[in-house]
C-alpha positions as CSV (number, residue, x, y, z in Angstrom):
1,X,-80.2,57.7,-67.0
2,X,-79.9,58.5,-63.1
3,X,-80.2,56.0,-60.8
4,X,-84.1,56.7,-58.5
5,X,-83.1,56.5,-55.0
6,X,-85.7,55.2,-53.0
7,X,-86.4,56.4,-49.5
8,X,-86.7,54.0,-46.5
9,X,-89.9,54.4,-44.6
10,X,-90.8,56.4,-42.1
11,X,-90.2,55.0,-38.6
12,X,-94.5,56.1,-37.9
13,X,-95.3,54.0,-41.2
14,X,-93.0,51.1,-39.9
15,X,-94.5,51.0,-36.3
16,X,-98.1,52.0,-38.0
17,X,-97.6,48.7,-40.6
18,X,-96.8,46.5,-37.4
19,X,-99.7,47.7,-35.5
20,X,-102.1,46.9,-38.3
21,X,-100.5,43.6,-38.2
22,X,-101.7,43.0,-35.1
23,X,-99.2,43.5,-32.9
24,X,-96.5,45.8,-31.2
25,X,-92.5,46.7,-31.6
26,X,-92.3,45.5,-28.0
27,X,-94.3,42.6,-29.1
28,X,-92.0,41.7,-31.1
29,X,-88.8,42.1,-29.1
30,X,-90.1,39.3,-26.3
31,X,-91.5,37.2,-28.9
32,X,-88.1,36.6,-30.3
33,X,-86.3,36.7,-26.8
34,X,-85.0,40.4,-26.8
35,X,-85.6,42.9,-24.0
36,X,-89.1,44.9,-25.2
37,X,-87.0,48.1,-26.7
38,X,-84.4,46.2,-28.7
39,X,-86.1,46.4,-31.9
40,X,-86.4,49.8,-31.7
41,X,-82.7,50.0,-32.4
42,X,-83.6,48.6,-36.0
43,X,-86.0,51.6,-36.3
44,X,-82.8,54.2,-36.2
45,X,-80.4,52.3,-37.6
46,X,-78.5,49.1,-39.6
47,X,-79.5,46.2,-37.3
48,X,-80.0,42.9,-40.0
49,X,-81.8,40.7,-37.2
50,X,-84.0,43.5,-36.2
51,X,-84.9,44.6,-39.7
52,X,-85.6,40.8,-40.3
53,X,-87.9,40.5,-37.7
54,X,-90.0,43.3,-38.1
55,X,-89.9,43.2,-41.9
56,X,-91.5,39.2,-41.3
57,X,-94.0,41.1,-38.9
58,X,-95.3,43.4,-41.6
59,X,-94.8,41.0,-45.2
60,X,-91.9,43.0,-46.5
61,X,-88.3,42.4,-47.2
62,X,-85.7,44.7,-44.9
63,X,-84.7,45.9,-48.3
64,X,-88.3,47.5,-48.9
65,X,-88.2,48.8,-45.7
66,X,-85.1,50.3,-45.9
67,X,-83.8,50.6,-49.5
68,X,-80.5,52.8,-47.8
69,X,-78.9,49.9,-46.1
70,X,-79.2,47.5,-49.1
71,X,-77.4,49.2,-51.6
């Protein structure tokens, strides 16, 4: 039996989730004591802190988020 790959999700549906939680990427960022674009790095690529944060933000693990990075 092959082994289902799941897809991370889409950087709109991240951003979109975070929104609909009430707040902002930049939010974010300065709530944690980052500069206001730093978590967008976690949006293009492997950044555990980021991913943490923003995965907290939305009620998800960073694994759901992005299933590619947790193999």
């Amino acid at each position: 039996m092959e082994k289902i790959k799941r897809k991370d999700m889409h950087r709109a549906d991240i951003v979109a989730a975070v929104r609909k939680a009430g707040t902002s990427i930049s939010a974010l960022s300065v709530k944690a004591g980052l500069k206001p674009t730093t978590l967008n790095n976690a949006l293009e690529r492997r950044y555990p802190k980021g991913e943490k944060i923003i995965a907290e933000a939305i009620g998800k693990s960073p694994k759901d988020i992005w299933p590619s990075r947790y193999q």
